[in-house]
MIKEKE-121875 format. One record per residue (C-alpha): residue number from 1; residue in three letters; x, y, z. Coordinates in Angstrom, 1 decimal, m for minus. Example, Ala and Ser with C-alpha at 12.3 -4.5 7.8 and 13.67 -1.06 7.14 Angstrom:
// MIKEKE-121875
SITE     k     r        x        y        z
SITE     1   ala     12.3     m4.5      7.8
SITE     2   ser     13.7     m1.1      7.1
//
This chain:
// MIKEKE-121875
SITE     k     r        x        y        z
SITE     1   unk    m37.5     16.3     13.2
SITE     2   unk    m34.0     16.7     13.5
SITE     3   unk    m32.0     17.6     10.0
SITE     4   unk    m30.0     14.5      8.7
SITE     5   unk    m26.7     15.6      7.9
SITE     6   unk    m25.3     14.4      4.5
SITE     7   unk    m22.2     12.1      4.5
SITE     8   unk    m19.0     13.7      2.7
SITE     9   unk    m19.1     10.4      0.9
SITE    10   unk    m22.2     11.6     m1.2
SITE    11   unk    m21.1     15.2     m1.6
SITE    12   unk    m20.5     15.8     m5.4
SITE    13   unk    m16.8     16.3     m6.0
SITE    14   unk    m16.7     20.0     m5.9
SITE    15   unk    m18.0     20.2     m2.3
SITE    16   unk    m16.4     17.4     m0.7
SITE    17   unk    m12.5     17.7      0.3
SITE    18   unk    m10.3     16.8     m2.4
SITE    19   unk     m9.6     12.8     m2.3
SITE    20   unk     m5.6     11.9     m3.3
SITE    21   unk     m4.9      8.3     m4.2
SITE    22   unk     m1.9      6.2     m5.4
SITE    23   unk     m2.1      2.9     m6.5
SITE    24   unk      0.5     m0.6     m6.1
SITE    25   unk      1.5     m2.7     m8.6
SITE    26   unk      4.4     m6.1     m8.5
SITE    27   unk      6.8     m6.1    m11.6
SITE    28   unk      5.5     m8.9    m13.7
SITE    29   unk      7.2    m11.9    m15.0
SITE    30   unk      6.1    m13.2    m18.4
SITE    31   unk      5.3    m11.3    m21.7
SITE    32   unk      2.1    m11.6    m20.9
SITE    33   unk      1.7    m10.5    m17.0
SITE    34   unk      3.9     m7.1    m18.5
SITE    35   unk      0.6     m6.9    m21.0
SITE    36   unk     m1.9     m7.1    m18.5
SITE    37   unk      0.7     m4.9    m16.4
SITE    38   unk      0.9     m1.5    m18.7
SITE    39   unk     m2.6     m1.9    m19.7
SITE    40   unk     m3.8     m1.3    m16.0
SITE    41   unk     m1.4      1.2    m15.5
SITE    42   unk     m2.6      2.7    m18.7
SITE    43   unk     m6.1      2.5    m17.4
SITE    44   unk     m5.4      4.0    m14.5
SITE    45   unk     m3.1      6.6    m14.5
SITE    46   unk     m5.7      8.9    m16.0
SITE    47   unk     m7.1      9.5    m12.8
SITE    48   unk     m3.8     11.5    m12.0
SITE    49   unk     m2.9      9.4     m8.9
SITE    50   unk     m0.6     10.7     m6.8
SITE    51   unk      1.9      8.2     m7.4
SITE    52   unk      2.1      4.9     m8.6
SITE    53   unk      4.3      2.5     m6.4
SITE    54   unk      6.0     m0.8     m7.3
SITE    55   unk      7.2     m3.6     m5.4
SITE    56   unk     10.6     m5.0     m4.8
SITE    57   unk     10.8     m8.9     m4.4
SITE    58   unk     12.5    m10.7     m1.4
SITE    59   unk     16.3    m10.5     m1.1
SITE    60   unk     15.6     m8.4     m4.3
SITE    61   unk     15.0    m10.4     m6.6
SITE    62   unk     12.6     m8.2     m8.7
SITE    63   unk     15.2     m5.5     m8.5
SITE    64   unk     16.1     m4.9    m12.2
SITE    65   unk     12.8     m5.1    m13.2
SITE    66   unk     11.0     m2.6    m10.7
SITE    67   unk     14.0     m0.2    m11.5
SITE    68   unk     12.9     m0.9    m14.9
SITE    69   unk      9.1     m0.5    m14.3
SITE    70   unk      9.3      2.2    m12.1
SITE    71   unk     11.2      4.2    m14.8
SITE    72   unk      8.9      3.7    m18.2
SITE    73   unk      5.7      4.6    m15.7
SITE    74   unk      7.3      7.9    m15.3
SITE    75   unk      8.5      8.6    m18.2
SITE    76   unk      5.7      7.4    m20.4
SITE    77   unk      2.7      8.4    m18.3
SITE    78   unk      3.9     11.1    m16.4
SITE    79   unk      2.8      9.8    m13.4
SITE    80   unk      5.7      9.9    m10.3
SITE    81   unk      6.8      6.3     m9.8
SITE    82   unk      7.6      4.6     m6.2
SITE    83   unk     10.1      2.0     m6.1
SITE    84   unk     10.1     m0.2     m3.0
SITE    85   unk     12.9     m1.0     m1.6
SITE    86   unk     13.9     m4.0      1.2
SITE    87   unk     17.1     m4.7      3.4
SITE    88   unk     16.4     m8.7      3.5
SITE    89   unk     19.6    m10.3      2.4
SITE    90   unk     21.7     m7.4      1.3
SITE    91   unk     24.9     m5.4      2.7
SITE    92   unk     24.1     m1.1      3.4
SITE    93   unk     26.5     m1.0      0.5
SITE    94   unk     24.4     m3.2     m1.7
SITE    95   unk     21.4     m1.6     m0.5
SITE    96   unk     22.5      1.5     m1.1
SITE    97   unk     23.8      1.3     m4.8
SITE    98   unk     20.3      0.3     m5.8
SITE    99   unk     18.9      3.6     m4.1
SITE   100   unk     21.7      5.4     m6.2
SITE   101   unk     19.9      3.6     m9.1
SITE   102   unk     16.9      4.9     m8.5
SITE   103   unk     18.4      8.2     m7.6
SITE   104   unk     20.3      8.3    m11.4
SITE   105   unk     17.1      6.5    m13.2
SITE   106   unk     15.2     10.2    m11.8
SITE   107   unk     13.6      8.3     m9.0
SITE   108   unk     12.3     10.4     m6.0
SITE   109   unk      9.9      8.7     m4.1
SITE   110   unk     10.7      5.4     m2.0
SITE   111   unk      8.6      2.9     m0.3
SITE   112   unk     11.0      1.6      2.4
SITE   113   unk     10.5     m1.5      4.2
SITE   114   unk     12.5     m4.0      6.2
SITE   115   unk     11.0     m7.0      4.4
SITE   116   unk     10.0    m10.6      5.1
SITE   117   unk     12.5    m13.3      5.0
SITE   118   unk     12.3    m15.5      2.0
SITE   119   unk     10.3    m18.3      3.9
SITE   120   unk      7.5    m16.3      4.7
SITE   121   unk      6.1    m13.5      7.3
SITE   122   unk      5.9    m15.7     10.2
SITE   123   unk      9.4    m16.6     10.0
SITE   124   unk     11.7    m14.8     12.0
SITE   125   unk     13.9    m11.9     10.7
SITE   126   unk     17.9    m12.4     10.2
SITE   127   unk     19.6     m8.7      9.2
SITE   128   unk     22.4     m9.6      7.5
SITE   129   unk     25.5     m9.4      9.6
SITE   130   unk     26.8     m5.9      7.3
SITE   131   unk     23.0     m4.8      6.4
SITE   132   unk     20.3     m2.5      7.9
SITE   133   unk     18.6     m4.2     10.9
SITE   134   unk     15.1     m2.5     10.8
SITE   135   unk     13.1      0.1      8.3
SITE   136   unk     14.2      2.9     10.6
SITE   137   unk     17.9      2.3      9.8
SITE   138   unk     16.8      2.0      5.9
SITE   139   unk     15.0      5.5      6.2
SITE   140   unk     18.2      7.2      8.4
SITE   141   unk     20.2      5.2      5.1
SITE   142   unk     18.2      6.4      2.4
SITE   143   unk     17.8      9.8      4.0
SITE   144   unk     21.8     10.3      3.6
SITE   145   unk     21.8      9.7      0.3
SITE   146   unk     19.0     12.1     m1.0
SITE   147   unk     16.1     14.0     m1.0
SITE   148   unk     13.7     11.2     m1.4
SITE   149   unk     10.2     11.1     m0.8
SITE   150   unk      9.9      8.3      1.7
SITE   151   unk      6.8      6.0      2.7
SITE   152   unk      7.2      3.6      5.3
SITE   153   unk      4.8      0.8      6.6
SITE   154   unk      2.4      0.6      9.2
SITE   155   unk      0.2     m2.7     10.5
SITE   156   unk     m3.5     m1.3     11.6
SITE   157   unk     m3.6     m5.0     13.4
SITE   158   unk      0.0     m5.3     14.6
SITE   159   unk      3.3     m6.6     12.4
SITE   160   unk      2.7    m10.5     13.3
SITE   161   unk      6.1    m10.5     14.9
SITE   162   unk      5.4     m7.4     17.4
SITE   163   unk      5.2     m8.7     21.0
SITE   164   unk      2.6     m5.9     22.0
SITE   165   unk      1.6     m2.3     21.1
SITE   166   unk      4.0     m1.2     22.9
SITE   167   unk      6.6     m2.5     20.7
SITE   168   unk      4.8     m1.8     17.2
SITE   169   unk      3.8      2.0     17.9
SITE   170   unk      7.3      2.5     19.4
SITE   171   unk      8.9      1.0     16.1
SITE   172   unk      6.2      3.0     13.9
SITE   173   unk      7.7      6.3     15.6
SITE   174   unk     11.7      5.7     14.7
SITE   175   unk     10.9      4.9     11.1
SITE   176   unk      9.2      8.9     11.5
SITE   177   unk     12.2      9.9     13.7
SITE   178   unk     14.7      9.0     11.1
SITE   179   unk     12.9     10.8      8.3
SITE   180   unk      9.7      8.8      6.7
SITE   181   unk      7.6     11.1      5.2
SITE   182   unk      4.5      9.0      5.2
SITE   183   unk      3.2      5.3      6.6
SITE   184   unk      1.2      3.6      4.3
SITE   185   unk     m1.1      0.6      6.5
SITE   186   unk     m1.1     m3.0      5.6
SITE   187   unk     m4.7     m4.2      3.7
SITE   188   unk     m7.4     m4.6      6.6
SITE   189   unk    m11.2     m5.2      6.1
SITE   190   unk    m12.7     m4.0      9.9
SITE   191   unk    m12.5     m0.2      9.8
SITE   192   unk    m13.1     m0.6     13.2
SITE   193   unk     m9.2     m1.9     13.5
SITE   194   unk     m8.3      1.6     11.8
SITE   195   unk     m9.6      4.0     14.3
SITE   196   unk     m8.8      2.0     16.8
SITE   197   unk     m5.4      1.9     15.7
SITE   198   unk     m5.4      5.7     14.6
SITE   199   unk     m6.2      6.1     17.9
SITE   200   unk     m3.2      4.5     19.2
SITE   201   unk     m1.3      6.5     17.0
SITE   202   unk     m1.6     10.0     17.8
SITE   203   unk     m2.2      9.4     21.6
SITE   204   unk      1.6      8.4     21.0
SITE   205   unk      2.1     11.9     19.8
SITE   206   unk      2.6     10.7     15.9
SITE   207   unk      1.1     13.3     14.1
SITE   208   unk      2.7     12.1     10.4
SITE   209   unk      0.3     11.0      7.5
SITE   210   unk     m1.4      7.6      7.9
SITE   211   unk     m2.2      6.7      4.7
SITE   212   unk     m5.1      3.8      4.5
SITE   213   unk     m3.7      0.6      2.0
SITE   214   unk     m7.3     m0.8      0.6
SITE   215   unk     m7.5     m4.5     m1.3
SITE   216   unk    m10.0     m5.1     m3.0
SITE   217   unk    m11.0     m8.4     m3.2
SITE   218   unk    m10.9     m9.7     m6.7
SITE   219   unk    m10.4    m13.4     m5.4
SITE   220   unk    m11.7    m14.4     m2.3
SITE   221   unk     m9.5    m17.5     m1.5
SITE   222   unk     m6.3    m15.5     m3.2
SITE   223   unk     m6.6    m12.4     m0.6
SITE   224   unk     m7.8    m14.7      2.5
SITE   225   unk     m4.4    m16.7      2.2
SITE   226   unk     m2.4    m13.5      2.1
SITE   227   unk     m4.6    m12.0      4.8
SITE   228   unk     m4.0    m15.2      7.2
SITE   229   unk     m0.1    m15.2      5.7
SITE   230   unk      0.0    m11.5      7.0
SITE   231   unk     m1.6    m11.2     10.1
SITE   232   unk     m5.1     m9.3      8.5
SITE   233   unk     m8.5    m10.2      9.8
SITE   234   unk    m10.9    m11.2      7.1
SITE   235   unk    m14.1    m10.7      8.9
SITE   236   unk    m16.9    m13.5      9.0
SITE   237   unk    m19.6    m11.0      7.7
SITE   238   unk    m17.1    m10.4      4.6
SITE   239   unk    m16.5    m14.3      4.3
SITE   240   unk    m20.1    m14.8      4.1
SITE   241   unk    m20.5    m12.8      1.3
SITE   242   unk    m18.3    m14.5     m0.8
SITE   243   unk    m19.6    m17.9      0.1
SITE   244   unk    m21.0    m20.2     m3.0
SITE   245   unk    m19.1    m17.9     m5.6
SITE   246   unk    m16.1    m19.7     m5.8
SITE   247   unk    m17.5    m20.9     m9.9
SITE   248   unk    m19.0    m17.4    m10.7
SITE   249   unk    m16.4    m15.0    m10.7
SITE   250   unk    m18.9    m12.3    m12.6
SITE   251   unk    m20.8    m11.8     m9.5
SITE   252   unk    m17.9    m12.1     m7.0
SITE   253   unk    m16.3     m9.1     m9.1
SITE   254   unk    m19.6     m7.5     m8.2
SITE   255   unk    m19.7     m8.5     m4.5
SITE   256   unk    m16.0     m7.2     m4.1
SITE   257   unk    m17.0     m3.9     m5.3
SITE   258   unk    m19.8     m3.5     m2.9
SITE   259   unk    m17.4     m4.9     m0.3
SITE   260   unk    m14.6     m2.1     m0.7
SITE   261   unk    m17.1      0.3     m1.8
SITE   262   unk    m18.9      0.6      1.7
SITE   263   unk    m15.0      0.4      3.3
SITE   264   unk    m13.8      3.2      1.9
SITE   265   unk    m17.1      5.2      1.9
SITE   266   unk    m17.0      4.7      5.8
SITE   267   unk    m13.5      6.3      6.1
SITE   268   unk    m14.5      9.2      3.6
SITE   269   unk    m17.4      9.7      6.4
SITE   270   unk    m14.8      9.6      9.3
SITE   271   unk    m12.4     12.5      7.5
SITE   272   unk    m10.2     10.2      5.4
SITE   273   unk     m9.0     11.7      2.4
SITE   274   unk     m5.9      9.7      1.3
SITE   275   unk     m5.9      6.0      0.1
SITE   276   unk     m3.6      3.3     m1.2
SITE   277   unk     m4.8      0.8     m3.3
SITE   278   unk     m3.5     m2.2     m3.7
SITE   279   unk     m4.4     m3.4     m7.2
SITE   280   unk     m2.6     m6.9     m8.2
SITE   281   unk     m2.1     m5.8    m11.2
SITE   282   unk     m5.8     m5.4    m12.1
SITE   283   unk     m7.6     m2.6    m13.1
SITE   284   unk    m11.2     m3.2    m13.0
SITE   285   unk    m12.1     m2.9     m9.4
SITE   286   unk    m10.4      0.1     m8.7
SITE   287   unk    m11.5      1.9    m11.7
SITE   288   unk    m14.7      1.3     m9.7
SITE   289   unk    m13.7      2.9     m6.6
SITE   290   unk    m12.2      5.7     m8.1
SITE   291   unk    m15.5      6.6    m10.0
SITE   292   unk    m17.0      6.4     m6.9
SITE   293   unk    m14.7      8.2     m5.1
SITE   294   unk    m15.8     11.3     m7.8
SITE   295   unk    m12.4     10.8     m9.9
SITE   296   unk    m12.9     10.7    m13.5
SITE   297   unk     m9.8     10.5    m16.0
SITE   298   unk     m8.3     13.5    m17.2
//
């Protein structure tokens, strides 16, 4: 009988290759939603992520409050903060002040992103007539300004708006031309859709980190309206699961464990040792992960 060969995934930590993640949070905006926000960042940032990011809301209007977020994380966890940034609705000068903002505030790291109109993803994209067109001229902007640590997006199922692969791969590699340092993927459920588009990737001769963005699934109908809003699969075998739990969120906490649990243990098998978490704010289910994943707070 041939020797079964042990996954990586089941390694103990010592033996397996060393797992980095960062995690992504949205400023809040009540009294309250800040409470829930620092406790999960207080929760979390014991397991010495490798960043923490924060989003920036359409046309900016989260702007003083990320800047503000982004800043405490840093300073009173010690944990390096990401600030998203957008060009929806905004001059390069505009634009560009808030990156000096983050630049003065001692903010390194940027996620940069064109951004989705106001309206919604599946409306079409209007630069403004004096602004950055695309993420790739945000990057070759940013890039002028600073030394920034820059992450970029990528869509493991194609940007809704792409025409083709073609077109999405081709628009992947300028954001890497003009200085990204990092793509970090859009949620998807079907790792299958990862390889696949991995594949795609570096038969295009992109050889840059491709950093997996996971979402757990702490609400069923909540993350199946972004995922149809965004373009994401949400496989019928997934669905299934969830069916008939829509009044018992205890176990539906526990089936979305098991859910992401087996995703990311099948991309730990397959060599993946970075991953994005997107966390809503909640700490819970990725506290999960993480355990599993080996990391224990410091």
């Amino acid at each position: 009988m041939s020797q079964i060969k042990e996954r990586p995934s089941r390694l103990s930590a010592q033996d397996r290759p060393e797992l980095q993640i960062s995690f992504e949070f949205f400023p809040p905006k009540t009294d309250a939603m800040e409470e829930k926000f620092w406790d999960s960042i207080n929760k979390l940032a014991p397991l010495k992520p490798r960043f923490v990011s924060v989003t920036y809301g359409a046309g900016g209007s989260t702007r003083e409050r990320t800047l503000r977020m982004v800043s405490r994380i840093t300073s009173d966890t010690g944990v390096e903060a990401a600030a998203h940034l957008t060009c929806v609705g905004a001059t390069q000068a505009e634009v560009d002040d808030v990156v000096r903002g983050y630049q003065s505030a001692g903010v390194n790291r940027i996620v940069a992103l064109r951004g989705d109109p106001p309206e919604g993803v599946g409306q079409p994209f209007v630069a403004h007539p004096d602004g950055y067109a695309n993420a790739a001229e945000l990057v070759t902007g940013i890039r002028k300004l600073g030394d920034f640590d820059i992450s970029v997006a990528a869509y493991v199922e194609r940007h809704p708006q792409s025409p083709n692969w073609d077109v999405e791969i081709d628009n992947l590699k300028r954001k890497f031309d003009a200085g990204a340092n990092r793509a970090i993927t859009q949620m998807f459920f079907d790792n299958e859709d990862y390889f696949r588009f991995m594949d795609r990737v570096r038969g295009a001769g992109i050889t840059a980190e491709i950093v997996p963005g996971i979402q757990p699934i702490h609400s069923f109908k909540q993350i199946a309206n972004f995922a149809s809003r965004c373009g994401t699969s949400m496989p019928a075998w997934i669905a299934e699961r969830f069916v008939g739990l829509e009044d018992d969120p205890e176990t539906q906490v526990l089936v979305a464990a098991a859910v992401a649990s087996e995703q990311v243990f099948e991309l730990v098998d397959a060599g993946v040792t970075r991953f994005h978490f997107y966390t809503l704010n909640r700490s819970n289910l990725v506290l999960a992960l993480a355990r599993l994943l080996g990391r224990r707070p410091e």
